[in-house]
C-alpha positions as CSV (number, residue, x, y, z in Angstrom):
1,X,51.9,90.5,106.6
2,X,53.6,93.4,108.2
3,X,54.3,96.4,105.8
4,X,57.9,98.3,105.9
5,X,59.5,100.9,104.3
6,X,63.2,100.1,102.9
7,X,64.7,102.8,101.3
8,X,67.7,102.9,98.8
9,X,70.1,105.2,99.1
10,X,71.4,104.5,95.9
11,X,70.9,102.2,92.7
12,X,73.8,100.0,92.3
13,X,75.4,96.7,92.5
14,X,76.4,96.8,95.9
15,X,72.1,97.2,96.7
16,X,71.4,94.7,94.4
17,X,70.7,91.8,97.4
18,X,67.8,94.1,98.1
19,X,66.4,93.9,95.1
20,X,66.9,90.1,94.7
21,X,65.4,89.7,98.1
22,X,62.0,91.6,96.8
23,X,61.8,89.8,93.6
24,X,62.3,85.7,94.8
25,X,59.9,86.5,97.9
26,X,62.3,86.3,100.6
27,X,60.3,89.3,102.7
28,X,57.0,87.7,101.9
29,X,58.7,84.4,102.8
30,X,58.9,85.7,106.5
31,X,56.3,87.8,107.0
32,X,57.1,91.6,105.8
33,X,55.6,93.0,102.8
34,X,58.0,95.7,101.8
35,X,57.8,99.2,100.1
36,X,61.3,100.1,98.8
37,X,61.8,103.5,98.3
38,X,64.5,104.4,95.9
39,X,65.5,107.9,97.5
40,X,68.8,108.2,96.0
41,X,71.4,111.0,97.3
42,X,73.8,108.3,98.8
43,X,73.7,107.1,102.0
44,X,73.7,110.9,104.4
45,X,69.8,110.8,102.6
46,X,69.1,107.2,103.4
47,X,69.7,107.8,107.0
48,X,68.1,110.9,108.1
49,X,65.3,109.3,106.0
50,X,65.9,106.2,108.8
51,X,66.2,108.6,111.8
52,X,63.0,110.8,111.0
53,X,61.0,107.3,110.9
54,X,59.9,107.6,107.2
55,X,61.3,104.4,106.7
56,X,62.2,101.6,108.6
57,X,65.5,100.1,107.6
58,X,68.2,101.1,104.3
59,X,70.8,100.0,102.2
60,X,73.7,102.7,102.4
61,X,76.8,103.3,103.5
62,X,78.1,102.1,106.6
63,X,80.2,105.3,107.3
64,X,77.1,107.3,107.5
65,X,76.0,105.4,110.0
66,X,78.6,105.7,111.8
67,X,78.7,109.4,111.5
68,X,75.0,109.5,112.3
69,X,75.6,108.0,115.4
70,X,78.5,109.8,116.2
71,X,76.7,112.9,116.6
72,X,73.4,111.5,118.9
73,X,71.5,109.7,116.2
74,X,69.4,106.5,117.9
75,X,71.1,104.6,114.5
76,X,72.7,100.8,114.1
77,X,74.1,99.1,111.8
78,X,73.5,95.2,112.0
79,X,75.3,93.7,108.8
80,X,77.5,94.8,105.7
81,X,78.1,93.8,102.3
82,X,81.2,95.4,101.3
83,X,84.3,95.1,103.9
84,X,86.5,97.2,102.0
85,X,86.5,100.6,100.2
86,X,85.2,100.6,96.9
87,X,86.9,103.8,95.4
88,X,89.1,104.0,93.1
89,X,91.6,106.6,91.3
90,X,91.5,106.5,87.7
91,X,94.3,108.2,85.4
92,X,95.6,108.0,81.9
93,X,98.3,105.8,81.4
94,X,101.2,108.3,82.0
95,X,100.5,108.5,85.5
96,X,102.1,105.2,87.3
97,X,102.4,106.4,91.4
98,X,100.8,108.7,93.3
99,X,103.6,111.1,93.6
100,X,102.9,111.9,89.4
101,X,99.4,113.6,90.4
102,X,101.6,116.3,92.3
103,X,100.5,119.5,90.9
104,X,98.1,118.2,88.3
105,X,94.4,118.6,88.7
106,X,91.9,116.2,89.8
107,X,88.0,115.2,89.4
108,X,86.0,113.6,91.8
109,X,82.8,112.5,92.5
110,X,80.2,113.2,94.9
């Protein structure tokens, strides 16, 4: 069995194939025996932990990839779950279009 390092960038639904993958076998199935490193702090973490070798693959985002790359990283991304933004905005029930957040202040997250 070869060993490899996965890391998580994050836990969360859209991970969860990796996950499923560890727990029915489907690495031991073909040959890997897998570590996976949960190292949280999204997907920016996940891929310097990917370019500095400390692992050898990760579930994050694809736009840090991208950015990675962008910039001289040796990075690639070879598939994706999601083909479509996940974020949302979420208001009380006043608010109906975006032109009624116009002057009024906002949270986000990270």
């Amino acid at each position: 069995m070869e060993k490899v390092r996965v890391g998580l960038s994050s836990i969360s639904a859209t991970h969860a194939a990796l996950w499923v993958a560890e727990e029915k076998g489907l690495f031991k199935k073909y040959g890997l025996d897998p570590e996976v490193i949960v190292l949280g702090g999204g997907g920016a973490r996940g891929v310097s932990a990917l370019i500095s070798g400390d692992i050898q693959f990760v579930t994050a985002a694809g736009d840090s990839v991208i950015s990675a790359a962008l910039r001289g990283a040796d990075a690639v991304m070879i598939a994706g779950i999601l083909n479509k933004g996940v974020q949302r905005v979420m208001t009380r029930s006043e608010i109906k279009t975006p032109a009624h957040l116009i002057g009024k202040r906002v949270g986000v997250t990270r």
